[in-house]
FITIDREN-230961 format. One line per field, with one value per residue (C-alpha): residue number from 1; x, y, z; residue in three letters. Coordinates in steps of 0.001 Angstrom, whole numbers, plus 524288, in hexadecimal, padded with zeros to 5 digits. Each point is the difference from the previous one (the first is absolute). Layout:
% FITIDREN-230961
seq (NUM/...)
X (X/...)
Y (Y/...)
Z (Z/...)
type (ALA/...)
% end
This chain:
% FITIDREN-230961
seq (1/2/3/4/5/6/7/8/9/10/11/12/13/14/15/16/17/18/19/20/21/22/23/24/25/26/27/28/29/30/31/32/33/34/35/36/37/38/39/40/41/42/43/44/45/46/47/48/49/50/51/52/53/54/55/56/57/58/59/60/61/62/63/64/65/66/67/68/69/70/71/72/73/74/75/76/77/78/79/80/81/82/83/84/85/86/87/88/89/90/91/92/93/94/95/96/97/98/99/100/101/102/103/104/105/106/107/108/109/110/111/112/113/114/115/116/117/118/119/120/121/122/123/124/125/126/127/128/129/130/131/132/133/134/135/136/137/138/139/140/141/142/143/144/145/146/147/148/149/150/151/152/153/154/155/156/157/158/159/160/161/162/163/164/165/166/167/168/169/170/171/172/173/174/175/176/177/178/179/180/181/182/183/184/185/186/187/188/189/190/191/192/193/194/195/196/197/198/199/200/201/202/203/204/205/206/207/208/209/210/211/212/213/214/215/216/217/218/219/220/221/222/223/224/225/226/227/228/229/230/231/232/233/234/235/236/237/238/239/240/241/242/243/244/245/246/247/248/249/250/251/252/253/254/255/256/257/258/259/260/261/262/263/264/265/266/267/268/269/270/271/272/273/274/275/276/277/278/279/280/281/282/283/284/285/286/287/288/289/290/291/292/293/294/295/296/297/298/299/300/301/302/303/304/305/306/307/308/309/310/311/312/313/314/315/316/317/318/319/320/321/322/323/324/325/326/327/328/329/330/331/332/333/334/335/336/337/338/339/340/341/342/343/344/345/346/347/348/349/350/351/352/353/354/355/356/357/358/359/360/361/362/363/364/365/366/367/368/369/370/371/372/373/374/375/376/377/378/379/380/381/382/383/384/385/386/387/388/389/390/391/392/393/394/395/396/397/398/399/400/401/402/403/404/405/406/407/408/409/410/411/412/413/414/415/416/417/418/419/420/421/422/423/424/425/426/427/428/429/430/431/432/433/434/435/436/437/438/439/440/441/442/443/444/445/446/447/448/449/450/451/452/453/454/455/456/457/458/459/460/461/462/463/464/465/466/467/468/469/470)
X (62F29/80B10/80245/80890/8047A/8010B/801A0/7FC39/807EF/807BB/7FD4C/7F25B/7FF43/7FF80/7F422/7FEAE/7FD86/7FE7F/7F91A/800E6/7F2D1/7F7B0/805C8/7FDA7/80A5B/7FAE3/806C8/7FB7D/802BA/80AB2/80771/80AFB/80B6A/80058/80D44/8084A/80BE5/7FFF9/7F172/802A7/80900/7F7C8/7F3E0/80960/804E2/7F0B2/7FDD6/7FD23/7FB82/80808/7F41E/7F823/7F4CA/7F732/8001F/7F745/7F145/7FD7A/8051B/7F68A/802B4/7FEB6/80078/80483/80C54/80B83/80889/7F506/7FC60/809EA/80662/7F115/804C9/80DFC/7F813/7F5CB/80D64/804B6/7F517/7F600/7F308/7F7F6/7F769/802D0/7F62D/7FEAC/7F4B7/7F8ED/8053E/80E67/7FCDC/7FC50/80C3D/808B5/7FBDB/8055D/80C1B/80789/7FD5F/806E8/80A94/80413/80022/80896/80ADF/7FEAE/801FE/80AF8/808DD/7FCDA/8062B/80B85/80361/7FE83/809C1/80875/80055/80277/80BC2/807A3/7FC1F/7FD81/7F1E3/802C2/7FAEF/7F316/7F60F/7F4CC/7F25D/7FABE/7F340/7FB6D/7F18A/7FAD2/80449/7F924/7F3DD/80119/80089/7F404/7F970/8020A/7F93A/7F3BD/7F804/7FB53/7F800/80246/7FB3E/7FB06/808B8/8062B/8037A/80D01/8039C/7F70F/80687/80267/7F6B4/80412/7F92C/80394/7FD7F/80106/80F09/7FCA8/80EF6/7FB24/7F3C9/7FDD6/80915/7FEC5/80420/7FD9D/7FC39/80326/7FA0C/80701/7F930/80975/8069D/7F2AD/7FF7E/7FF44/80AF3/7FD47/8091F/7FEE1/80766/7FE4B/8038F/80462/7F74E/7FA42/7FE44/7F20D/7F967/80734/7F914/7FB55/80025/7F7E1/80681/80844/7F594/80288/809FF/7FA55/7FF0B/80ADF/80B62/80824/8083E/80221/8069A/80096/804FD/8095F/80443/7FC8F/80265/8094B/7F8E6/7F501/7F8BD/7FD7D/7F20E/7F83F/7FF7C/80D4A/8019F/7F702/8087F/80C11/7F7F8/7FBD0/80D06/8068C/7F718/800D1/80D2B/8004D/7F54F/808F5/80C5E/7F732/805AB/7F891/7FBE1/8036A/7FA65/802D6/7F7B1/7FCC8/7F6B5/7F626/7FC21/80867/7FBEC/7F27F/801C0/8081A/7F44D/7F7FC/80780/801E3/7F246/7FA92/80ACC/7FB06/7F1EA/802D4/8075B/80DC8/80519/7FC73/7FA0B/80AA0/803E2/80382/80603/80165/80B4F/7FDEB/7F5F8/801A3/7FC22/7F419/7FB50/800B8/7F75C/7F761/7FEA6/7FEAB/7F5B2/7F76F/80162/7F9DD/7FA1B/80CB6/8027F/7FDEF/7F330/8087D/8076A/7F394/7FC44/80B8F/7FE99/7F0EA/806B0/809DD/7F66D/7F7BB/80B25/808CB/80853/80483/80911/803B1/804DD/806B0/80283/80B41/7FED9/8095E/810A1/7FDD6/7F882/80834/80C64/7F66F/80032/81088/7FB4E/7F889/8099A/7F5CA/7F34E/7FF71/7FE9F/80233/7FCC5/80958/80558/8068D/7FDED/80F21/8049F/80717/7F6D1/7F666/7FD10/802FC/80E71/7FE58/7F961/80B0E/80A12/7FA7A/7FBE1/8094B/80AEA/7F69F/800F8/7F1ED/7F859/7FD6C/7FEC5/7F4A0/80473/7F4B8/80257/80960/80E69/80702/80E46/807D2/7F4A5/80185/7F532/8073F/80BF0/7F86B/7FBAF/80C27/8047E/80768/80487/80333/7F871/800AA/7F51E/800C9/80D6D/8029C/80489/7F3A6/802CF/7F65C/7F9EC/7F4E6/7F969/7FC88/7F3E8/7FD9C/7F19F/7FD98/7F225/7FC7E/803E9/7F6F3/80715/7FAC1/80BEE/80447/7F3A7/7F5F7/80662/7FFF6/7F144/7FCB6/80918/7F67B/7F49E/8069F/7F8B8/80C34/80DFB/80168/80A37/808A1/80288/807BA/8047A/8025A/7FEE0/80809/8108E/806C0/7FF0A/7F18A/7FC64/80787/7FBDD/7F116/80427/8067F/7F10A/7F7C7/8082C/7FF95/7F19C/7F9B9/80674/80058/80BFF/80506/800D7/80B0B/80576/801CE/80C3A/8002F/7FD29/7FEFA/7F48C/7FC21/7F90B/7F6A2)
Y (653C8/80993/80C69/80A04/80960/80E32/806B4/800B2/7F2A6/8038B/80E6D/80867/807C3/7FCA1/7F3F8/7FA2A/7F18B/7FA11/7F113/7F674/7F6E8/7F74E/80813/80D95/8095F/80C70/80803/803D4/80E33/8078F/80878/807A6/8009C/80AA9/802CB/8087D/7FD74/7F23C/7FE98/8098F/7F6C7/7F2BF/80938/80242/7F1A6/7FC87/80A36/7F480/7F569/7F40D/7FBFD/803FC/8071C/7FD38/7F2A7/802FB/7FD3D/808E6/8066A/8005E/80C4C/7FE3A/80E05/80E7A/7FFFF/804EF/7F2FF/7F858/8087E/808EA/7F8B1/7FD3E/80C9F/7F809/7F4E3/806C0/8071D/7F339/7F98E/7FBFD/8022F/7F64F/8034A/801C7/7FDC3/80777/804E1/80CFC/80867/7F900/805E7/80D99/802A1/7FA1B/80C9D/8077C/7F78F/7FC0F/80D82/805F4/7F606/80214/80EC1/7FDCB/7F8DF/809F2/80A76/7F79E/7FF28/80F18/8021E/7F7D8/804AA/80F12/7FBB2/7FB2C/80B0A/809A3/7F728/8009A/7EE80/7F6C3/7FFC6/7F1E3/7F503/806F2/7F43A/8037E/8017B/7F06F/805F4/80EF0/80495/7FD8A/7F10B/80038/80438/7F539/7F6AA/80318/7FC42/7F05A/8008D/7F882/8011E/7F3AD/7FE92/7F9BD/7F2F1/7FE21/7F5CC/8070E/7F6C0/804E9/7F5D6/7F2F2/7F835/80A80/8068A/80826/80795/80D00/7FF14/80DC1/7FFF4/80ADD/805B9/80A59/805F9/7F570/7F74E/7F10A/7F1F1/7F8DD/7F1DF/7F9A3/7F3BD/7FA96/7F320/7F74A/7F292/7F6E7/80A30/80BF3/80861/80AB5/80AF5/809A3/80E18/80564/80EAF/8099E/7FBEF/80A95/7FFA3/7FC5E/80941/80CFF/809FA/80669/7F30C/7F367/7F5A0/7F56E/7F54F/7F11A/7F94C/7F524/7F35D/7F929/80010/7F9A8/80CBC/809F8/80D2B/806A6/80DC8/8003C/81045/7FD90/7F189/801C7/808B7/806D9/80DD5/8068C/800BB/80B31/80780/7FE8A/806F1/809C3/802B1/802F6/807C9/80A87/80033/80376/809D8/80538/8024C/804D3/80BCA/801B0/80360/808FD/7F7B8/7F8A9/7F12D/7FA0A/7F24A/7FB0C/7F4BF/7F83F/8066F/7F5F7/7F84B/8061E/80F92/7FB94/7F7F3/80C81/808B7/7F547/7FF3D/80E77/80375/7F60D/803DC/80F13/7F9C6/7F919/80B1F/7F9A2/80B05/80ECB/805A5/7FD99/807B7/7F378/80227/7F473/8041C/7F634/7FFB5/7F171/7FE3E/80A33/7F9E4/7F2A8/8063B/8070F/7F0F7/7FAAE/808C8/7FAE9/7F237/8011B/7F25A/7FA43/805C9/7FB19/804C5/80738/80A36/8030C/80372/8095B/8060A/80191/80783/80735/8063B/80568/806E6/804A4/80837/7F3C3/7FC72/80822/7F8E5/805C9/7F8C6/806F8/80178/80688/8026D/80E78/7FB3A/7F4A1/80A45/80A82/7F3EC/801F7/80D2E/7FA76/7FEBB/7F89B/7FA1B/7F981/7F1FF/7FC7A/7F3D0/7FCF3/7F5E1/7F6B5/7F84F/7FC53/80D34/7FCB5/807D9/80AB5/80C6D/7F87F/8019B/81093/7FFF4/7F778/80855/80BCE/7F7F0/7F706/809D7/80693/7F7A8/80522/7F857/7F1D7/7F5E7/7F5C0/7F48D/7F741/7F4B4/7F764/80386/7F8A4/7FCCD/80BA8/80A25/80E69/7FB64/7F446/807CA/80A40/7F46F/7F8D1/80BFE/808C6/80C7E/804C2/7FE36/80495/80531/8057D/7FC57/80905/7FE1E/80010/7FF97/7F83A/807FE/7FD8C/7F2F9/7F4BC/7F982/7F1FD/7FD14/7EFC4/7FCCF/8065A/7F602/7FCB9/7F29C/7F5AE/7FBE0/7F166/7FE65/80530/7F86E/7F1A6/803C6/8018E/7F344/7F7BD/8012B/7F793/7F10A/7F8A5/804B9/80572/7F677/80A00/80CB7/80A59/80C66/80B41/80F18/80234/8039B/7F1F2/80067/802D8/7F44D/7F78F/80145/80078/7F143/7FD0A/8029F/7FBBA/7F0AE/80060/80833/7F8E9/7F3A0/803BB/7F900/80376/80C03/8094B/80B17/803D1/807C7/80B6C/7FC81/7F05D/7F7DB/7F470/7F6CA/7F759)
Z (AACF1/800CF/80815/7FF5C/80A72/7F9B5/80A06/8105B/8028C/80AAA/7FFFC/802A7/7F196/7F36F/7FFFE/7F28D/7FECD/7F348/80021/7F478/80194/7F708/7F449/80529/80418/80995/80791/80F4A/80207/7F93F/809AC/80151/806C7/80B4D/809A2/7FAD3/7F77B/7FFE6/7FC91/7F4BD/7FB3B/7FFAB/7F93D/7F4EC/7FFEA/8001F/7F400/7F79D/808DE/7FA84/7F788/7F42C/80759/7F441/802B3/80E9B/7FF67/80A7B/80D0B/80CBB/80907/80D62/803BD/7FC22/80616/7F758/804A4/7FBCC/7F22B/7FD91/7F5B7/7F892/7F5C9/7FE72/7FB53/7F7DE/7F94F/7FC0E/7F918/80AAD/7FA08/8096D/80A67/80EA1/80885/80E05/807F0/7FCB7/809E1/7FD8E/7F354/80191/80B60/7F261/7F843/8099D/805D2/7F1FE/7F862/80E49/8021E/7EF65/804AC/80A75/7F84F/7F4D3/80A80/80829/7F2D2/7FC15/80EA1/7FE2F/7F262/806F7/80B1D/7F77D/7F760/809E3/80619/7F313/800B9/7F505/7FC60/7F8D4/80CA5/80275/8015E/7F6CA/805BE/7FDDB/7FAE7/7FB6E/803EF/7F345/80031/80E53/7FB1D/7F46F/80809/80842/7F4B3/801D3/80D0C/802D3/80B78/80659/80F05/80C93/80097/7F19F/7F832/7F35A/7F4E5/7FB94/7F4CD/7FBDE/80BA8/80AA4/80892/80D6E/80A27/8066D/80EA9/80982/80492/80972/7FC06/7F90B/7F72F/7F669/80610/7FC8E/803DE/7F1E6/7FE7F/7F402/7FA42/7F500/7F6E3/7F8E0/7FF53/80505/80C12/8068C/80836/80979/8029E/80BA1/7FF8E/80BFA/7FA2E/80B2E/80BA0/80959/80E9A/80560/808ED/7F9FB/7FBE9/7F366/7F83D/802BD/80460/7F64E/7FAAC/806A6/7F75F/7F62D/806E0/7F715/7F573/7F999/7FFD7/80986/7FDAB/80D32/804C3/809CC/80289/80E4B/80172/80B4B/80966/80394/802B5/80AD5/80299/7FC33/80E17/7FFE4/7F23C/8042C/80C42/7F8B8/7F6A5/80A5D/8059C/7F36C/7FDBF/81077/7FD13/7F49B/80489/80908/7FB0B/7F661/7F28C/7F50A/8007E/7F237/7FB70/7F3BE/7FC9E/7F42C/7F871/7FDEA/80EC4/808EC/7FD7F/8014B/80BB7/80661/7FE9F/80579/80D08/7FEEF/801B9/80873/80A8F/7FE4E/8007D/80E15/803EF/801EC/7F5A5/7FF75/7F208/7F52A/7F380/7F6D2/7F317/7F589/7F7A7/7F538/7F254/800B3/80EA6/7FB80/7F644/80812/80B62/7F54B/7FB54/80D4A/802FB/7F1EE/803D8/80ED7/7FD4B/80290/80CDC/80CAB/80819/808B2/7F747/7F7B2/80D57/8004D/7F608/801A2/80C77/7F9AD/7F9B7/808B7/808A4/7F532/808EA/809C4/7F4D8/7F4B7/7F53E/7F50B/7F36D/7F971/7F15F/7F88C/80123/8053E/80B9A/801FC/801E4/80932/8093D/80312/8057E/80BDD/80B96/808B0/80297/7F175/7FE87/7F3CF/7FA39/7F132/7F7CA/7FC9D/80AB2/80230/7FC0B/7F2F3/7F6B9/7FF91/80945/80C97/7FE48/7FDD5/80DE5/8062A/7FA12/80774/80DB1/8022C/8040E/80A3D/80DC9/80308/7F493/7FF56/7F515/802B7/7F84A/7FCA3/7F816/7F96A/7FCDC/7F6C9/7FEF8/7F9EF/8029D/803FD/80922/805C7/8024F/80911/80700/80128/80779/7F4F6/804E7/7F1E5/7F236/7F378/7F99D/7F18F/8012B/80C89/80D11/80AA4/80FAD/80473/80C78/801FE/806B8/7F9DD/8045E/7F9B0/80244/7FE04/80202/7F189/7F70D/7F536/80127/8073C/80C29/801E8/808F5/7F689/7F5BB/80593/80300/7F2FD/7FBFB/80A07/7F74B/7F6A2/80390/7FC92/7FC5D/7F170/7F92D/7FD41/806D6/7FE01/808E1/7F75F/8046E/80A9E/801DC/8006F/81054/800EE/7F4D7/807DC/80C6D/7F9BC/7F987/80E05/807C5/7F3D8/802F7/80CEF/80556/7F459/7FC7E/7F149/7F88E/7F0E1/80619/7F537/7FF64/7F24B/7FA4B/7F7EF/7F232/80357/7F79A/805AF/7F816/8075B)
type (UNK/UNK/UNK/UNK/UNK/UNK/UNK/UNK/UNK/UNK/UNK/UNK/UNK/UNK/UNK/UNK/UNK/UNK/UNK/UNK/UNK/UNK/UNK/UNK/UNK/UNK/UNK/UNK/UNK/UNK/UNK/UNK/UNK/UNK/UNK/UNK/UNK/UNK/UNK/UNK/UNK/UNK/UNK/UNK/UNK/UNK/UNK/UNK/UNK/UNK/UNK/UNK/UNK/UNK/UNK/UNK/UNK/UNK/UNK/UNK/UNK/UNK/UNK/UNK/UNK/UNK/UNK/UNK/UNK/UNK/UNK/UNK/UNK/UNK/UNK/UNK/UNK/UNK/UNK/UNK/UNK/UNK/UNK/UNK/UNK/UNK/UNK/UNK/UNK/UNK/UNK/UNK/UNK/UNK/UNK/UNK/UNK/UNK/UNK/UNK/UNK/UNK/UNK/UNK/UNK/UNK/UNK/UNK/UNK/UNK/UNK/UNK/UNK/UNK/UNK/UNK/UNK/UNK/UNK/UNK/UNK/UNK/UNK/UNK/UNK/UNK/UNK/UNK/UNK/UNK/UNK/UNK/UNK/UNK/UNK/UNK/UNK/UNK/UNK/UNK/UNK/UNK/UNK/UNK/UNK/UNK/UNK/UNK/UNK/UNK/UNK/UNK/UNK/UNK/UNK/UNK/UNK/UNK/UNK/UNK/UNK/UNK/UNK/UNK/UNK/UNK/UNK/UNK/UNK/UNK/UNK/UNK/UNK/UNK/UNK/UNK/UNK/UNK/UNK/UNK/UNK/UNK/UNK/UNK/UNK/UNK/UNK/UNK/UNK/UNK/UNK/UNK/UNK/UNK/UNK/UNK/UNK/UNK/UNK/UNK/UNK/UNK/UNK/UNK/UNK/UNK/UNK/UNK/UNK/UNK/UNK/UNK/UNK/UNK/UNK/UNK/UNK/UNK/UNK/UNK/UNK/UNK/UNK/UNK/UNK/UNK/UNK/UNK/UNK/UNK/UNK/UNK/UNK/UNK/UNK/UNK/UNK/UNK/UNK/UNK/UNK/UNK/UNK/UNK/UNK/UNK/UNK/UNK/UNK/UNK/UNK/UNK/UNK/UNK/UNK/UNK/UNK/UNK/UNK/UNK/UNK/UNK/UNK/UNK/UNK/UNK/UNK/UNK/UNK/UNK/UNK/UNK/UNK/UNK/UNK/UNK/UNK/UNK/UNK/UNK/UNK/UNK/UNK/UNK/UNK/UNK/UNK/UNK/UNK/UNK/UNK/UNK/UNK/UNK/UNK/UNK/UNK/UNK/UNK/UNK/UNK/UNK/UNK/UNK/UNK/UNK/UNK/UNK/UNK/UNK/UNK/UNK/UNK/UNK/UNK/UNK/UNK/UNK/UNK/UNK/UNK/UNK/UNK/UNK/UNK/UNK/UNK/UNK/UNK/UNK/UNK/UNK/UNK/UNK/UNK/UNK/UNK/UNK/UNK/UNK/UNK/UNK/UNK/UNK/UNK/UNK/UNK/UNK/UNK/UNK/UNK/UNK/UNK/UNK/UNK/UNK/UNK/UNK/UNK/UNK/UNK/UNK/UNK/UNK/UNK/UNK/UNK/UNK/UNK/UNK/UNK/UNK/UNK/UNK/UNK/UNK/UNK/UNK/UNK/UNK/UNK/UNK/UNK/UNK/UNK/UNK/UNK/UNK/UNK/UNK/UNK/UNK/UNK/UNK/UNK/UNK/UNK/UNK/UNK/UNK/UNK/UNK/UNK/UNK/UNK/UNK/UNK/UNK/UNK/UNK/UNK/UNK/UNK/UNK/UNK/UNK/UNK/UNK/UNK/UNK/UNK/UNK/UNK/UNK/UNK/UNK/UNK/UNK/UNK/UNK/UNK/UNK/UNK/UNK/UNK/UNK/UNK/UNK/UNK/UNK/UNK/UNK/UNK/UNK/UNK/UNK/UNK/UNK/UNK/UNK/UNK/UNK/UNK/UNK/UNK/UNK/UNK/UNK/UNK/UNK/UNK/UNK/UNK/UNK/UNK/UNK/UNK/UNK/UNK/UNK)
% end
């Protein structure tokens, strides 16, 4: 058996593991790269993957997110004509997540040729969009939809089942069985993990009971959140302040997960009473087409927020919530001074409307930015929370003004606590483990507690583009 280490060895984006076993060769998500400058360069270096795609049986999808699928169209460009297997509603947030993130580079490389242009520049250097929307929507056409808990037989010697990762709609931890050789090998890919006892999603299924191989996400290995009443807390008094210096409250937030979660919180706090009615805008087609999604797939939502919305319903005017369609809209939304909250992506503020609304709040002292997930390295959204008091945005200067909340307790990642939880349903120690999914500090602390809290040895941390044959 032989694995190789794509991409999310040492680093959160980018997850793509291909594994060699009893003559089959599949790949385990195919991500991209997401950070800014740096992660532009490794998707180009990754433009061909190192191998002859047409020689992969398959690829299994553990969920929608573009560092876990956004280089599926790459791989369908080159030759891929196999199927790739991923839950239903993993599926149907795809049609909408590749066609958009082709649409973004097409429209990031139109920018940069425009800038250049009009600065007398070179247009030669431009990266190329990786993918166009037409190559998107070819690629949509590989996908097949498999169900929790039901083995899939993906080649003659190879079955796997999807489990609930509670990360995100669709999510899934995958368990693969692989025949060969006089015997059989079990591999565990934890996917991205969610927390238990969070709302909107169920909680993450128990881990299988063994493995021979372990693949296990580590983006919060080295701390964890703050609990939910203390989330809330910081939630109300970002927004108290905010009314109170009369300025807008901006969020951006992943479109699929974390916009959904938002309105979630959002409502139940107007529904208790701890916030007054809101006006909520959601400046983003592909967070609107996630909730629309959200909304068709109720049966995989936890008792509590189909009780929300159930509520939400009946008392319409407690919390108005506007789902902004098209451009013209988007740009009537600079004209409110105060009392908007407005909730945009990308999620760490390197693509999409977010970065037109923090162009026109983050001068003004009286508005706030409500940070609500995951930065990575080399992010316009890392910057404002390492303290920047100047960006660029569109390649112009931006004081930064206004206050930065960072909100922790909304991770759609399980923290060190909730991950060494789900490790203990293991019976014994998987031979081989391996701590991918997380910057180099937070997989090494997570190795550090999974040695010492549970006594776990052939314990590795994996480096970028490393196979290991076993």
């Amino acid at each position: 058996m032989r694995l190789g280490f794509l991409g999310a060895a040492g680093e959160v984006t980018g997850s793509c593991t291909l594994v060699e076993a009893g003559g089959v060769r599949f790949l385990v998500d195919c991500g991209m790269f997401q950070g800014g400058p740096e992660a532009r360069q490794k998707n180009q270096k990754a433009l061909n993957f190192g191998f002859d795609v047409r020689q992969i049986d398959f690829v299994l999808l553990t969920h929608a997110h573009i560092d876990h699928s956004g280089l599926l169209p790459r791989l369908s460009m080159l030759g891929y004509r196999g199927p790739v297997y991923a839950t239903q509603a993993t599926i149907d947030l795809l049609e909408v997540l590749l066609p958009d993130s082709a649409h973004i580079q097409e429209k990031e490389a139109e920018w940069q040729l425009r800038h250049r242009r009009r600065g007398g520049k070179s247009e030669q250097g431009i990266p190329a969009p990786l993918y166009s929307v037409a190559q998107a929507l070819a690629s949509l056409k590989l996908l097949r939809p498999v169900s929790y808990g039901q083995p899939e037989k993906t080649a003659e010697n190879v079955s796997v089942v999807f489990r609930d990762a509670g990360h995100i709609l669709g999510s899934a931890s995958l368990e693969v069985t692989v025949s060969g050789e006089g015997r059989q090998r079990r591999l565990v890919f934890s996917g991205d993990l969610g927390m238990p006892d969070r709302p909107v999603l169920c909680d993450p299924a128990p881990s299988p009971t063994e493995a021979d191989v372990l693949l296990i996400e580590s983006t919060y290995g080295d701390r964890l959140h703050r609990s939910l009443p203390e989330t809330e807390d910081e939630i109300v008094a970002a927004f108290d302040r905010t009314r109170a210096a009369n300025g807008n409250l901006i969020i951006p937030a992943f479109a699929v997960g974390r916009t959904q979660e938002i309105i979630y919180m959002l409502a139940d706090l107007v529904r208790r009473k701890r916030l007054a009615p809101l006006k909520v805008y959601v400046d983003s087609p592909m967070a609107n087409s996630a909730t629309r999604i959200t909304l068709a797939n109720q049966n995989l939502l936890d008792p509590e927020t189909r009780d929300l919305i159930a509520w939400l319903k009946a008392h319409p005017k407690q919390m108005s919530l506007e789902l902004v369609a098209d451009v013209e809209r988007s740009i009537q939304l600079n004209d409110i001074r105060s009392g908007a909250v407005i909730i945009s992506a990308s999620g760490m503020c390197e693509a999409g409307r977010i970065k037109y609304h923090l162009r026109e709040n983050l001068p003004r002292s009286e508005c706030t930015i409500l940070i609500a997930g995951f930065q990575a390295a080399g992010t316009l959204g890392r910057r404002l929370v390492d303290g920047a008091k100047l960006v660029h945005i569109f390649g112009q200067p931006v004081p930064v003004r206004a206050r930065i909340y960072t909100v922790g307790g909304l991770s759609a990642h399980a923290d060190q606590a909730a991950l060494l939880k789900w490790l203990g349903g293991f019976h014994k120690p998987p031979a081989n483990t391996f701590v991918v999914h997380g910057e180099a500090g937070a997989s090494a602390n997570f190795k550090r507690a999974i040695e010492e809290k549970l006594g776990w040895s052939n314990v590795r941390l994996p480096l970028p583009g490393e196979f290991v044959s076993l």
